[in-house]
N, C-alpha and C positions, 0 to 999 in steps of 0.2 A: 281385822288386822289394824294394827299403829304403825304409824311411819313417823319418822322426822329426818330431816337432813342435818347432818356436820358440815361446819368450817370447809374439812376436807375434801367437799363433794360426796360423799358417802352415804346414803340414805341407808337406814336402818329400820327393820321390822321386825315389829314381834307383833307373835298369833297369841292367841289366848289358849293356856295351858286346857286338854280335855279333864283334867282331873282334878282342876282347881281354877279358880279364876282367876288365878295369875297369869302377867304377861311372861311370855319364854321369846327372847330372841330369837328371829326365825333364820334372817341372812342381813347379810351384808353389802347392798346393791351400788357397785364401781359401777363408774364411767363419766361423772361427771368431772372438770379439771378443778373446780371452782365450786365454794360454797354453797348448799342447799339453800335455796330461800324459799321458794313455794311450792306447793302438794296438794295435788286434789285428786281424789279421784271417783272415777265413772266411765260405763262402757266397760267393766272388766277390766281398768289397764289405771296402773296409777301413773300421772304426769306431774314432772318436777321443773320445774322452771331453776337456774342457777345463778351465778357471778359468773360461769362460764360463756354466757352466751346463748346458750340454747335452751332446748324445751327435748328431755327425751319422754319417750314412752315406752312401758313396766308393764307386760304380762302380769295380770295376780295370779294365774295360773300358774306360771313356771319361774315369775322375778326375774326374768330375762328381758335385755331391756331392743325392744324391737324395731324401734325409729330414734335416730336423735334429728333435731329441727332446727335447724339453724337459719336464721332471718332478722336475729336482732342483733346489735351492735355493743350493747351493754346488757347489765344485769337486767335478768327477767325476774322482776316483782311480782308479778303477781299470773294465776293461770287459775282457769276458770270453765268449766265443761256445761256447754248450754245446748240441749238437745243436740242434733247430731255436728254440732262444733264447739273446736277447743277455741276460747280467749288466752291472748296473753300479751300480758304490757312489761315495757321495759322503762328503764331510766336513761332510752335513747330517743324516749319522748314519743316512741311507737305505739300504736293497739294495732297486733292482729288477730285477724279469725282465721282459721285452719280448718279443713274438712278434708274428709277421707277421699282418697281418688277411685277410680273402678279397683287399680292391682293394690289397693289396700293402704297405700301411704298417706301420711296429710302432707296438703299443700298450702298456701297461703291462697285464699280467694278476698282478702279486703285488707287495706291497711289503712289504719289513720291514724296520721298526727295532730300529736295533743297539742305542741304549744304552747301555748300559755291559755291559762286557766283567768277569765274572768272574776275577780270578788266582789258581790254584789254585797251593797251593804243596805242596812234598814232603814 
């Protein structure tokens, strides 16, 4: 599958046609309020990070979207899937890690702030 997010919040997928190897629009995945910005996925399930705030998460099974994550304050830039946890940074100056709980949710187990970034020069 491809994905990319709209403006609109709208993530959008197409499968690759059986009969050709074109792409075929597959669906049309609501629920974010705010622009797509980042997409990765792993563990079966794709995660979008938005302008809205949060971080859901996307059955590729069904495109139904089964957690949305809310813990940042501004857009989430960027998300990131490292063994059995999700990263993701925001432009609220946050990094968090997320991991699954026993009833199947993620929750935040580490947060840090960035700050300000050091420039080292030569």
């Amino acid at each position: 599958m491809l994905f990319a997010g709209t403006q609109d919040g709208t993530i959008l997928a197409w499968k690759s046609g059986s009969d050709t190897n074109l792409f075929e629009l597959a669906a049309s995945l609501k629920g974010h309020s705010g622009g797509g910005v980042s997409l990765v996925v792993g563990a079966n399930r794709l995660y979008s990070g938005s302008m809205d705030h949060t971080v859901r998460v996307w059955d590729l099974n069904t495109l139904e979207c089964i957690h949305t994550l809310n813990g940042h304050t501004d857009t989430v830039m960027s998300v990131i899937c490292w063994d059995y946890y999700l990263l993701s940074s925001s432009l609220d100056g946050t990094m968090k890690v997320w991991a699954e709980t026993v009833d199947g949710n993620l929750e935040v187990i580490y947060t840090h702030n960035i700050g300000h970034v050091a420039h080292i020069e030569d």
